[in-house]
C-alpha positions, -999 to 999 in steps of 0.1 A, spaced: 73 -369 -48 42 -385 -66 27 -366 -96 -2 -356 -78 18 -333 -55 37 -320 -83 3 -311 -97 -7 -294 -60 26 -272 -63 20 -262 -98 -14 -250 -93 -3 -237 -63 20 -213 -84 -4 -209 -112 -29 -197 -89 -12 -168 -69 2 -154 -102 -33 -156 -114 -44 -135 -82 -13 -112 -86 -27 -103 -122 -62 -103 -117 -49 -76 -88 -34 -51 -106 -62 -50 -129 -88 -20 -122 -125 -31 -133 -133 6 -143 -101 6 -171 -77 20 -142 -51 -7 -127 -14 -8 -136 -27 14 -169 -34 43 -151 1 42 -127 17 42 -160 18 80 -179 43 75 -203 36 57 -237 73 44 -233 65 16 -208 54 -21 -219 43 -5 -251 19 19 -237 -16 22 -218 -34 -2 -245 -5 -30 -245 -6 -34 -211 -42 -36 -209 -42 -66 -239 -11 -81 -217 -28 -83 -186 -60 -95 -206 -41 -120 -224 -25 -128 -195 -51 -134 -172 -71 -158 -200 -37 -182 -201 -36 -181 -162 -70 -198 -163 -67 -223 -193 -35 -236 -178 -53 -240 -138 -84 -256 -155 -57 -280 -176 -39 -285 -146 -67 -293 -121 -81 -317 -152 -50 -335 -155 -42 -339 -117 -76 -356 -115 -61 -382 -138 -32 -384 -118 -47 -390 -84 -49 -424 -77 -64 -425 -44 -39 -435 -21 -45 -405 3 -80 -411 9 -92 -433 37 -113 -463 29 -127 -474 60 -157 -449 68 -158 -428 104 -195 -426 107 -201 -462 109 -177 -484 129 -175 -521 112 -177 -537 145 -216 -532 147 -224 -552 120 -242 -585 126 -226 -608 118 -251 -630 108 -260 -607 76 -297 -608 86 -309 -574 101 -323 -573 137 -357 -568 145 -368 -534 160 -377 -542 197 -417 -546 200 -429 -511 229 -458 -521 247 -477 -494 263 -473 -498 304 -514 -507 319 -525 -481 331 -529 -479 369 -558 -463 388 -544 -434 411 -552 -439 442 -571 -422 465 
């Protein structure tokens, strides 16, 4: 397994816990705070509001560190060098390009009557 792939299943994971604890979060102060009524659990309403904060800021230092450092990684082997739009066979060989073809408009005939 080459290190970019281990980079593709890391930020594979890092991203789905990232959308699991963006989620839970309510934009209006809500979220996993508000399911919660006693004080007793995770340390209470504010706590788990500052965890999931915190949490969600490491999330997204450690994709953006990830996705930097897998583009140092990737060394190019899985991409295709020969291009599909233009096909090396039509090249001249000669290196000189061809002349566009001279249109002549056709004489115009007399209709006949």
């Amino acid at each position: 397994m080459s290190t970019f792939s281990i980079f593709l299943v890391l930020i594979t994971i890092v991203c789905f816990l990232l959308i699991v604890v963006i989620m839970v979060q309510n934009p209006k102060g809500g979220g996993l705070s508000s399911t919660i009524s006693g004080t007793q659990m995770l340390g209470g309403v504010q706590k788990t509001t500052d965890f999931l904060d915190k949490s969600t800021w490491t999330l997204a230092t450690i994709l953006i560190a990830l996705i930097l450092l897998s583009s140092l990684s990737f060394t190019g082997s899985l991409s295709d060098t020969d291009s599909k739009i233009i096909d090396k066979s039509e090249v001249p060989a000669t290196g000189t390009p061809a002349a566009p073809a001279q249109q002549t408009p056709a004489p115009a005939t007399p209709a006949a009557k």
